[in-house]
C-alpha angles and dihedrals in degrees: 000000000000083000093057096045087054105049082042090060092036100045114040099073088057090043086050100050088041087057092246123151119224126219134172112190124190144057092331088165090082100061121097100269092243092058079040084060099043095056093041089052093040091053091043098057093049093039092109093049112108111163091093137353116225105196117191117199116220132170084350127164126165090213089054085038087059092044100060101042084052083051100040084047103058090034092066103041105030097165096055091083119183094344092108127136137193103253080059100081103040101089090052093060124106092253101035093128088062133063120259110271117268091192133018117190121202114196132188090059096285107141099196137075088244098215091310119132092344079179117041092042095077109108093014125121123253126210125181128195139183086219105109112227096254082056100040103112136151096298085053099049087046100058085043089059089041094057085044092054092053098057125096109235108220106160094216093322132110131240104249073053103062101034115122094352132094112230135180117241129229088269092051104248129121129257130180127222 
């Protein structure tokens, strides 16, 4: 953890004069409570940034993710019972402040999510490549968009589905097929 206290340290002042906010999503209880401060007080100075959104994932897991929105969610409204949607959770979740992922690239030849945004993965789009991270570079990143473009995005429908109508997707907004 002595890595990320230092590129925390380091880091934060040039996020914040780029603009850019800072937020740090999973189990953070675990963490010893100095390291706790120091990403509380690093998100917080950069909290009124909104050019870009820079999100670290640490101690994540999308089962614990799913655990605690289910948790926060009962917790603040206890007499609902089991009238809960789906829509319901959502905002409970680590990323809620973000849009659910179009595309999720998965670099180093894995070819699975790994436990990482078990929810908001499910009508993404999944890419997997042989380049390693530290390789990963702007080729990369454009085959990975060309393969992207030439997907049909059916949002849990079919093809036959989608042909000649106009249909919302999960998220509410509007494709055309």
């Amino acid at each position: 953890m002595q890595l990320f206290v230092r590129a925390l340290k380091e880091e934060v002042k040039k996020l914040d004069r780029n603009g850019v906010r800072l937020r740090v999503i999973g189990d953070l209880e675990r963490f010893d409570p100095d390291l706790q401060a120091l990403i509380k007080a690093s998100e917080n100075r950069t909290a009124g940034n909104s050019r870009l959104t820079l999100t670290i994932a640490a101690n994540y897991g999308g089962r614990w993710d799913i655990l605690q929105a289910i948790n926060r969610m009962l917790s603040s409204d206890p007499e609902k019972g089991a009238e809960w949607q789906e829509a319901d959770l959502t905002p409970h979740l680590a990323m809620s402040y973000a849009p659910e992922p179009d595309l999720f690239i998965r670099t180093g030849g894995e070819q699975r999510i790994s436990n990482f945004l078990l929810w908001q993965l499910a009508y993404s789009e999944l890419y997997f490549t042989e380049v390693l991270w530290p390789e990963f570079d702007s080729t990369a990143f454009d085959a990975a968009l060309v393969s992207y473009q030439q997907r049909e995005r059916r949002f849990g429908r079919t093809s036959e589905q989608l042909s000649g109508a106009s249909a919302a997707s999960p998220t509410g907004s509007r494709i055309d097929a």
